[in-house]
N, C-alpha and C positions, 0 to 999 in steps of 0.2 A: 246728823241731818245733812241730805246735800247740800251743795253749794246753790245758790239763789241764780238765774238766769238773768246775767245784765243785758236790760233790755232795750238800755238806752243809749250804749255803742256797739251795734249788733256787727258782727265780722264781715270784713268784705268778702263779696263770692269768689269763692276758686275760679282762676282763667280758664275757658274754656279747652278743651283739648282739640286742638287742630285735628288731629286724626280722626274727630268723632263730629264734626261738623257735618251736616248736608246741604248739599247747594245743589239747586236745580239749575242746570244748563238752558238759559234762553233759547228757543227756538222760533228761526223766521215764518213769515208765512207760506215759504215756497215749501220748505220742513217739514210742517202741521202740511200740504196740502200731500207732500210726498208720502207722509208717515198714513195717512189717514188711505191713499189710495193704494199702498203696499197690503194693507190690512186686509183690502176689499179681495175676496179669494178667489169668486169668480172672474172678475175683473184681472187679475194675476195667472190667471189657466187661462184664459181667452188669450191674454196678451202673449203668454209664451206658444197658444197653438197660433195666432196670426203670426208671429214671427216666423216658427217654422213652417208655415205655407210660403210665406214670401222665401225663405232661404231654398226653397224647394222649387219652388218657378222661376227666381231667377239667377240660382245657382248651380241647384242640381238640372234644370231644364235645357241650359246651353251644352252643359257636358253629357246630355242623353246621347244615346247610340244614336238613335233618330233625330232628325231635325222635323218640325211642323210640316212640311207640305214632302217631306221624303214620302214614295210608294215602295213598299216591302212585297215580297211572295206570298206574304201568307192574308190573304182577301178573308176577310169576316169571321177571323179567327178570338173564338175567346180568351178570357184572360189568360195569362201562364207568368212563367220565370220570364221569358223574352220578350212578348207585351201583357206588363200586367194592368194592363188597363183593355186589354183585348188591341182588335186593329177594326176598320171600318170596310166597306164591299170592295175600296179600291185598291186598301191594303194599309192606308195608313196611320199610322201608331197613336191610340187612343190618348195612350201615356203625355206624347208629345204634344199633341193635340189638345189638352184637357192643360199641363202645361203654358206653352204657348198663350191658351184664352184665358187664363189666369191673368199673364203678364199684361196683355193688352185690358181688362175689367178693370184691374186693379190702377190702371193709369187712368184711365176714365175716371174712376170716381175717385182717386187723390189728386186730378186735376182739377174736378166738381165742388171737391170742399176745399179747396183754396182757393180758385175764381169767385166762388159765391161766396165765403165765408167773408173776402178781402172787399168785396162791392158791396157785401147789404150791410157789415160794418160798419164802413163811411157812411153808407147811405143811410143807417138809422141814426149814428151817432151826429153827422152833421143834422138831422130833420131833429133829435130829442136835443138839442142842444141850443139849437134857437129858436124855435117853437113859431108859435104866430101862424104866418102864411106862409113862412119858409116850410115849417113842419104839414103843414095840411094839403100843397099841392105834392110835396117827393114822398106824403105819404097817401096819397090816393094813386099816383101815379103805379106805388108798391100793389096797392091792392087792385089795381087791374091788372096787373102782374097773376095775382095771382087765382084772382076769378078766373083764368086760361082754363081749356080743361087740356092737362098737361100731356098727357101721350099723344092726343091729336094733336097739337100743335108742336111738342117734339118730333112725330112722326114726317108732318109735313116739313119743317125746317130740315131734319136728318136727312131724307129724299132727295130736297133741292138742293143740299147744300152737298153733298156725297155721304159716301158713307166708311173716312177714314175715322179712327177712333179720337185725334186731336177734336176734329170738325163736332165729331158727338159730344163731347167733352164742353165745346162751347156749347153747342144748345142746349144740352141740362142745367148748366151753369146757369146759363141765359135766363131760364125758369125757376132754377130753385135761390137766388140771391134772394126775394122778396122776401121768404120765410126767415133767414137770416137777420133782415134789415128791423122787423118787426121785434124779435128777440131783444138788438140792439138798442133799440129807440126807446123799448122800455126800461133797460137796466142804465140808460145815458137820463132820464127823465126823472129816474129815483134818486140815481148822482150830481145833479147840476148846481143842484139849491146845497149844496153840502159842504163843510164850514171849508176844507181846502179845496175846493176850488172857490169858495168867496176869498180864500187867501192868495192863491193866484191870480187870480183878477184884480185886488188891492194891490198885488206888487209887480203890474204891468203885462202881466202875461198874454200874447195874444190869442184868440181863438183858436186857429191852427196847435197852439201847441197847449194849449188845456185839452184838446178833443186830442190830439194824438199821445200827450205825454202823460196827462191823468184821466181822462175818462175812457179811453179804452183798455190802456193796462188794469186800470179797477172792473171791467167787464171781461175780463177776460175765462175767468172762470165759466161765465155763462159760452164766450163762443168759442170754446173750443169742445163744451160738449155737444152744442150744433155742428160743430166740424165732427163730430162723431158718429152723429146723426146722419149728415147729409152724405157721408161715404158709405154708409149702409143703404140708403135711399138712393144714390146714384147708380151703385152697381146691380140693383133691383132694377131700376129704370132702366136700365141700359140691357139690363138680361130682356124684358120687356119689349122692348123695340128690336132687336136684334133676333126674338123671340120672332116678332111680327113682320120679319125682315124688312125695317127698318132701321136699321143699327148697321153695325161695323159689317163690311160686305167682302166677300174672298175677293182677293188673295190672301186678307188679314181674316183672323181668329177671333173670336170671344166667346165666355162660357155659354151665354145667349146663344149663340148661334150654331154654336155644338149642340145644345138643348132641341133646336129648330130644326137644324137638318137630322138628326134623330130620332124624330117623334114618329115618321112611318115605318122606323125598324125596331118599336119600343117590346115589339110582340116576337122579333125572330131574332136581335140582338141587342138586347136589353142594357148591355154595359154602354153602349155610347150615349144612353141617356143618363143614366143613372148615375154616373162617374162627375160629368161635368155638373149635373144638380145638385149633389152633395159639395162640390165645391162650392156651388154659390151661396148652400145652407151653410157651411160651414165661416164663410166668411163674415155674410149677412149675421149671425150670432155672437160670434165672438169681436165684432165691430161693436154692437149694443151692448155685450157685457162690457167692454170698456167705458165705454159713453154713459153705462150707470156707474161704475166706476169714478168715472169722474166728478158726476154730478154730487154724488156721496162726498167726494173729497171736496170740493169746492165749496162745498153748503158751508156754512159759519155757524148755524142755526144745529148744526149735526152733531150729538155727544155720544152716539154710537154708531159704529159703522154698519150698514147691512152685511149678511154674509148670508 
Protein backbone atom coordinates (compact mmCIF):
# COMPACT_ATOMS: atom_id res chain seq x y z
CA UNK A 1 0.00 0.00 0.00
CA UNK A 2 1.38 3.48 -0.44
CA UNK A 3 2.53 5.59 2.01
CA UNK A 4 -0.65 7.90 3.52
CA UNK A 5 -0.04 11.96 2.50
CA UNK A 6 0.80 13.81 5.72
CA UNK A 7 -1.42 16.35 5.39
CA UNK A 8 -0.91 18.21 8.42
CA UNK A 9 2.87 19.35 7.91
CA UNK A 10 2.60 19.90 4.25
CA UNK A 11 6.37 20.97 2.75
CA UNK A 12 7.46 24.31 2.41
CA UNK A 13 7.52 25.67 -1.45
CA UNK A 14 10.60 25.57 -3.30
CA UNK A 15 12.30 29.21 -3.51
CA UNK A 16 11.59 30.71 -6.52
CA UNK A 17 14.14 30.62 -9.24
CA UNK A 18 15.54 34.15 -9.75
CA UNK A 19 16.15 33.46 -13.53
CA UNK A 20 12.53 32.53 -13.94
CA UNK A 21 10.86 35.59 -12.43
CA UNK A 22 9.04 38.38 -14.54
CA UNK A 23 8.96 41.78 -13.62
CA UNK A 24 7.53 44.44 -15.51
CA UNK A 25 9.48 47.60 -15.88
CA UNK A 26 7.45 50.80 -14.74
CA UNK A 27 6.91 53.23 -17.19
CA UNK A 28 6.36 57.15 -16.95
CA UNK A 29 3.81 58.95 -18.46
CA UNK A 30 6.14 60.79 -20.80
CA UNK A 31 7.01 56.79 -21.97
CA UNK A 32 3.29 55.54 -22.34
CA UNK A 33 2.85 58.96 -24.31
CA UNK A 34 6.31 58.33 -26.51
CA UNK A 35 5.56 54.62 -26.93
CA UNK A 36 1.92 55.13 -27.95
CA UNK A 37 2.89 58.02 -30.63
CA UNK A 38 5.99 55.78 -32.10
CA UNK A 39 3.19 53.29 -32.76
CA UNK A 40 1.12 55.68 -34.68
CA UNK A 41 2.53 54.94 -38.40
CA UNK A 42 1.20 57.65 -40.09
CA UNK A 43 2.03 60.05 -37.78
CA UNK A 44 6.05 58.47 -38.03
CA UNK A 45 5.99 58.90 -42.11
CA UNK A 46 4.76 62.48 -41.84
CA UNK A 47 7.12 63.30 -39.24
CA UNK A 48 10.23 61.74 -40.96
CA UNK A 49 8.91 63.54 -44.67
CA UNK A 50 8.49 67.10 -42.44
CA UNK A 51 11.73 66.66 -41.34
CA UNK A 52 13.25 66.07 -44.55
CA UNK A 53 11.54 69.17 -46.26
CA UNK A 54 12.91 71.14 -43.51
CA UNK A 55 16.46 69.56 -44.04
CA UNK A 56 15.83 70.49 -47.73
CA UNK A 57 14.96 74.34 -47.27
CA UNK A 58 17.19 75.08 -44.98
CA UNK A 59 20.05 73.03 -45.75
CA UNK A 60 20.03 72.00 -48.95
CA UNK A 61 18.52 75.53 -49.99
CA UNK A 62 21.52 77.86 -48.82
CA UNK A 63 24.07 75.43 -50.53
CA UNK A 64 21.80 75.50 -54.14
CA UNK A 65 23.84 76.77 -57.14
CA UNK A 66 21.13 79.54 -57.20
CA UNK A 67 20.26 81.88 -54.69
CA UNK A 68 16.34 83.19 -54.50
CA UNK A 69 16.18 86.32 -56.48
CA UNK A 70 19.64 85.25 -58.68
CA UNK A 71 18.43 85.72 -62.72
CA UNK A 72 19.98 82.69 -64.97
CA UNK A 73 19.89 82.60 -69.12
CA UNK A 74 17.70 80.24 -69.39
CA UNK A 75 14.03 82.35 -69.18
CA UNK A 76 10.89 79.87 -68.87
CA UNK A 77 12.76 77.01 -69.16
CA UNK A 78 11.40 73.69 -67.99
CA UNK A 79 12.21 71.22 -65.56
CA UNK A 80 15.90 69.42 -66.25
CA UNK A 81 19.14 68.24 -64.38
CA UNK A 82 20.06 72.26 -63.86
CA UNK A 83 16.51 73.52 -62.76
CA UNK A 84 14.64 70.89 -61.69
CA UNK A 85 11.94 72.83 -60.71
CA UNK A 86 12.03 74.62 -64.15
CA UNK A 87 13.03 78.58 -64.07
CA UNK A 88 10.24 81.39 -64.39
CA UNK A 89 10.09 84.35 -67.63
CA UNK A 90 12.80 86.11 -66.04
CA UNK A 91 14.98 83.37 -65.59
CA UNK A 92 14.90 82.65 -62.08
CA UNK A 93 15.24 79.12 -60.47
CA UNK A 94 11.95 77.69 -59.56
CA UNK A 95 14.11 75.15 -57.37
CA UNK A 96 15.46 78.29 -55.33
CA UNK A 97 12.43 79.95 -55.31
CA UNK A 98 9.94 77.17 -54.13
CA UNK A 99 12.92 76.69 -51.43
CA UNK A 100 13.31 80.04 -50.21
CA UNK A 101 9.26 80.31 -49.79
CA UNK A 102 9.40 77.23 -47.78
CA UNK A 103 11.70 78.81 -45.31
CA UNK A 104 10.04 82.02 -44.93
CA UNK A 105 5.90 79.73 -44.58
CA UNK A 106 7.49 77.74 -42.35
CA UNK A 107 8.50 80.65 -40.03
CA UNK A 108 5.26 82.19 -40.31
CA UNK A 109 3.39 79.42 -38.96
CA UNK A 110 5.98 78.10 -36.29
CA UNK A 111 5.90 81.74 -35.13
CA UNK A 112 1.82 81.46 -35.14
CA UNK A 113 1.77 78.43 -33.03
CA UNK A 114 3.94 79.55 -30.37
CA UNK A 115 2.57 83.36 -30.11
CA UNK A 116 -0.97 81.91 -30.05
CA UNK A 117 -0.49 78.81 -28.36
CA UNK A 118 1.64 80.83 -25.34
CA UNK A 119 -1.40 83.90 -25.09
CA UNK A 120 -4.68 81.73 -25.31
CA UNK A 121 -2.87 79.42 -22.83
CA UNK A 122 -2.60 81.88 -20.07
CA UNK A 123 -5.57 83.43 -21.31
CA UNK A 124 -7.88 80.44 -20.81
CA UNK A 125 -5.93 78.85 -18.00
CA UNK A 126 -6.05 82.21 -15.87
CA UNK A 127 -10.15 82.80 -17.08
CA UNK A 128 -10.81 78.40 -16.13
CA UNK A 129 -9.18 78.91 -13.11
CA UNK A 130 -10.92 81.68 -11.34
CA UNK A 131 -14.08 81.51 -12.89
CA UNK A 132 -16.77 84.18 -11.81
CA UNK A 133 -16.43 87.46 -13.50
CA UNK A 134 -12.79 87.00 -14.02
CA UNK A 135 -13.70 84.15 -16.34
CA UNK A 136 -16.80 85.68 -18.31
CA UNK A 137 -15.33 89.12 -19.39
CA UNK A 138 -11.50 87.39 -20.80
CA UNK A 139 -13.96 85.04 -22.14
CA UNK A 140 -16.18 87.13 -24.10
CA UNK A 141 -13.53 89.30 -24.81
CA UNK A 142 -12.13 85.60 -26.53
CA UNK A 143 -15.16 85.29 -28.43
CA UNK A 144 -15.19 88.67 -30.16
CA UNK A 145 -11.98 87.48 -31.03
CA UNK A 146 -13.18 85.25 -32.73
CA UNK A 147 -16.60 86.35 -34.36
CA UNK A 148 -13.75 88.49 -36.69
CA UNK A 149 -14.14 87.06 -40.12
CA UNK A 150 -10.59 86.26 -40.24
CA UNK A 151 -8.87 86.82 -43.80
CA UNK A 152 -10.57 90.33 -43.84
CA UNK A 153 -9.27 91.46 -41.08
CA UNK A 154 -5.96 89.62 -41.58
CA UNK A 155 -5.83 91.17 -44.86
CA UNK A 156 -6.56 94.66 -43.72
CA UNK A 157 -3.94 94.54 -40.70
CA UNK A 158 -1.19 92.57 -43.22
CA UNK A 159 -1.69 95.87 -45.78
CA UNK A 160 -1.29 98.49 -42.95
CA UNK A 161 1.03 96.95 -41.22
CA UNK A 162 3.48 95.72 -44.41
CA UNK A 163 3.95 92.95 -45.73
CA UNK A 164 7.33 91.41 -43.95
CA UNK A 165 6.68 87.75 -42.92
CA UNK A 166 7.66 88.52 -38.87
CA UNK A 167 4.64 91.52 -39.35
CA UNK A 168 2.35 88.54 -40.80
CA UNK A 169 3.28 86.29 -38.22
CA UNK A 170 1.83 88.71 -35.66
CA UNK A 171 -1.50 89.12 -37.27
CA UNK A 172 -2.38 85.57 -37.46
CA UNK A 173 -1.19 85.03 -34.25
CA UNK A 174 -3.13 88.16 -33.36
CA UNK A 175 -6.47 86.03 -34.50
CA UNK A 176 -5.88 82.69 -33.96
CA UNK A 177 -4.84 82.76 -29.88
CA UNK A 178 -8.79 82.76 -29.05
CA UNK A 179 -9.21 79.35 -30.46
CA UNK A 180 -6.28 78.29 -28.36
CA UNK A 181 -7.64 80.04 -25.23
CA UNK A 182 -11.03 78.11 -25.46
CA UNK A 183 -9.15 74.59 -25.74
CA UNK A 184 -7.47 75.84 -22.47
CA UNK A 185 -10.23 76.98 -20.25
CA UNK A 186 -11.74 73.79 -20.82
CA UNK A 187 -9.20 71.38 -19.93
CA UNK A 188 -8.10 74.04 -16.72
CA UNK A 189 -12.19 73.85 -15.74
CA UNK A 190 -12.11 69.93 -15.64
CA UNK A 191 -8.58 70.29 -13.62
CA UNK A 192 -9.26 72.93 -10.85
CA UNK A 193 -11.80 70.93 -8.52
CA UNK A 194 -9.13 68.02 -8.62
CA UNK A 195 -7.78 66.41 -5.32
CA UNK A 196 -3.94 67.92 -6.20
CA UNK A 197 -4.60 70.97 -6.83
CA UNK A 198 -6.99 71.09 -3.48
CA UNK A 199 -3.50 69.68 -2.04
CA UNK A 200 -1.81 72.60 -3.32
CA UNK A 201 -3.85 75.12 -2.28
CA UNK A 202 -3.81 73.38 1.49
CA UNK A 203 -0.25 73.57 1.46
CA UNK A 204 0.04 77.32 0.44
CA UNK A 205 0.50 77.41 -3.07
CA UNK A 206 -0.06 80.45 -4.80
CA UNK A 207 -2.24 80.95 -7.80
CA UNK A 208 0.61 81.85 -10.14
CA UNK A 209 2.18 78.67 -9.51
CA UNK A 210 -0.79 76.12 -9.47
CA UNK A 211 -1.81 77.56 -12.99
CA UNK A 212 1.78 77.52 -14.30
CA UNK A 213 3.35 74.43 -12.22
CA UNK A 214 0.18 72.02 -12.32
CA UNK A 215 -2.58 73.07 -14.36
CA UNK A 216 -0.78 73.64 -17.53
CA UNK A 217 1.79 70.84 -17.46
CA UNK A 218 -1.46 68.52 -16.91
CA UNK A 219 -3.07 70.34 -20.15
CA UNK A 220 -0.43 69.98 -22.05
CA UNK A 221 -1.40 67.09 -24.02
CA UNK A 222 -4.40 68.95 -25.22
CA UNK A 223 -1.96 72.21 -26.34
CA UNK A 224 0.38 70.93 -28.10
CA UNK A 225 -2.05 69.21 -30.39
CA UNK A 226 -3.54 72.79 -31.03
CA UNK A 227 0.01 73.79 -31.69
CA UNK A 228 -0.25 71.13 -34.37
CA UNK A 229 -3.13 72.35 -35.58
CA UNK A 230 -2.66 75.98 -35.63
CA UNK A 231 0.83 75.49 -37.82
CA UNK A 232 -1.22 73.73 -40.37
CA UNK A 233 -3.74 76.60 -40.26
CA UNK A 234 -1.23 79.30 -40.20
CA UNK A 235 0.56 78.24 -43.26
CA UNK A 236 -2.81 77.75 -45.14
CA UNK A 237 -3.63 81.37 -43.88
CA UNK A 238 -0.66 82.77 -44.96
CA UNK A 239 -0.64 80.83 -48.55
CA UNK A 240 -4.26 82.61 -48.56
CA UNK A 241 -3.29 86.12 -48.08
CA UNK A 242 -0.12 86.05 -49.87
CA UNK A 243 -2.46 84.31 -52.46
CA UNK A 244 -4.61 87.59 -52.46
CA UNK A 245 -1.44 89.65 -52.27
CA UNK A 246 -1.76 90.43 -48.97
CA UNK A 247 0.96 88.44 -47.42
CA UNK A 248 4.74 88.57 -47.58
CA UNK A 249 5.55 91.06 -50.54
CA UNK A 250 8.95 90.89 -52.82
CA UNK A 251 11.62 91.30 -52.14
CA UNK A 252 10.76 88.38 -49.63
CA UNK A 253 9.25 84.89 -50.98
CA UNK A 254 6.52 82.60 -49.77
CA UNK A 255 4.81 79.51 -51.26
CA UNK A 256 1.72 81.81 -51.36
CA UNK A 257 3.08 83.93 -53.42
CA UNK A 258 4.89 81.72 -55.68
CA UNK A 259 1.26 80.12 -56.02
CA UNK A 260 -0.05 83.98 -56.95
CA UNK A 261 2.43 85.24 -59.27
CA UNK A 262 1.81 81.96 -61.26
CA UNK A 263 -1.58 81.48 -61.80
CA UNK A 264 -1.43 83.58 -65.28
CA UNK A 265 1.33 81.18 -66.48
CA UNK A 266 -0.74 77.88 -65.06
CA UNK A 267 -1.55 77.19 -69.02
CA UNK A 268 2.16 77.97 -70.72
CA UNK A 269 4.35 77.01 -67.54
CA UNK A 270 2.74 74.86 -65.40
CA UNK A 271 5.75 73.92 -63.00
CA UNK A 272 5.84 77.40 -61.28
CA UNK A 273 2.42 76.68 -59.94
CA UNK A 274 2.46 73.22 -59.34
CA UNK A 275 5.73 72.94 -57.50
CA UNK A 276 5.12 75.38 -54.81
CA UNK A 277 1.28 73.94 -54.20
CA UNK A 278 2.55 70.49 -53.59
CA UNK A 279 4.72 71.98 -51.07
CA UNK A 280 2.16 73.46 -49.23
CA UNK A 281 -0.09 70.14 -49.72
CA UNK A 282 2.71 68.35 -48.51
CA UNK A 283 3.27 70.21 -45.42
CA UNK A 284 -0.28 71.02 -44.64
CA UNK A 285 -0.68 66.98 -44.44
CA UNK A 286 1.91 65.75 -42.81
CA UNK A 287 1.48 68.63 -39.89
CA UNK A 288 -2.22 66.84 -39.33
CA UNK A 289 -0.88 63.51 -39.45
CA UNK A 290 1.29 64.38 -36.55
CA UNK A 291 -1.38 66.47 -34.67
CA UNK A 292 -3.41 63.03 -34.94
CA UNK A 293 -0.66 61.49 -33.78
CA UNK A 294 -0.52 63.13 -31.03
CA UNK A 295 -3.87 63.38 -30.06
CA UNK A 296 -3.96 59.29 -30.11
CA UNK A 297 -0.86 59.50 -27.87
CA UNK A 298 -2.04 61.76 -25.36
CA UNK A 299 -5.74 60.22 -24.96
CA UNK A 300 -5.52 58.13 -21.46
CA UNK A 301 -8.90 56.93 -22.50
CA UNK A 302 -6.80 55.23 -25.78
CA UNK A 303 -6.18 51.12 -25.56
CA UNK A 304 -5.44 51.00 -29.21
CA UNK A 305 -3.50 53.04 -31.23
CA UNK A 306 -5.17 54.19 -34.66
CA UNK A 307 -2.98 53.15 -37.62
Amino acid sequence: MPDAIDTTHPRPAAPADPDREFTVEERSQAQLVLRRFLQHRAAMVSLVVLVLLVLLAYVVGPLWRYDVGQITPDNSAPPSLAHPFGTDAVGKDQFAQVLGGTRTSLQVSVMVALLATFVGTLWGSIAGYFGGWVDTIMMRIADLVLTLPLIAVAAMLAHNLGGTWYLIGLVIAGLYWAYVSRVARGVVLSLREKEFIEAARALGASNTRIIVRHLVPNALGSILVNLTILVALAILLETALSYLGFGVQVPDTSLGLLVNEAQTALTTRPWLFYFPGLFIIIIALTINFIGDGLRDAFDPQQTKVRQ
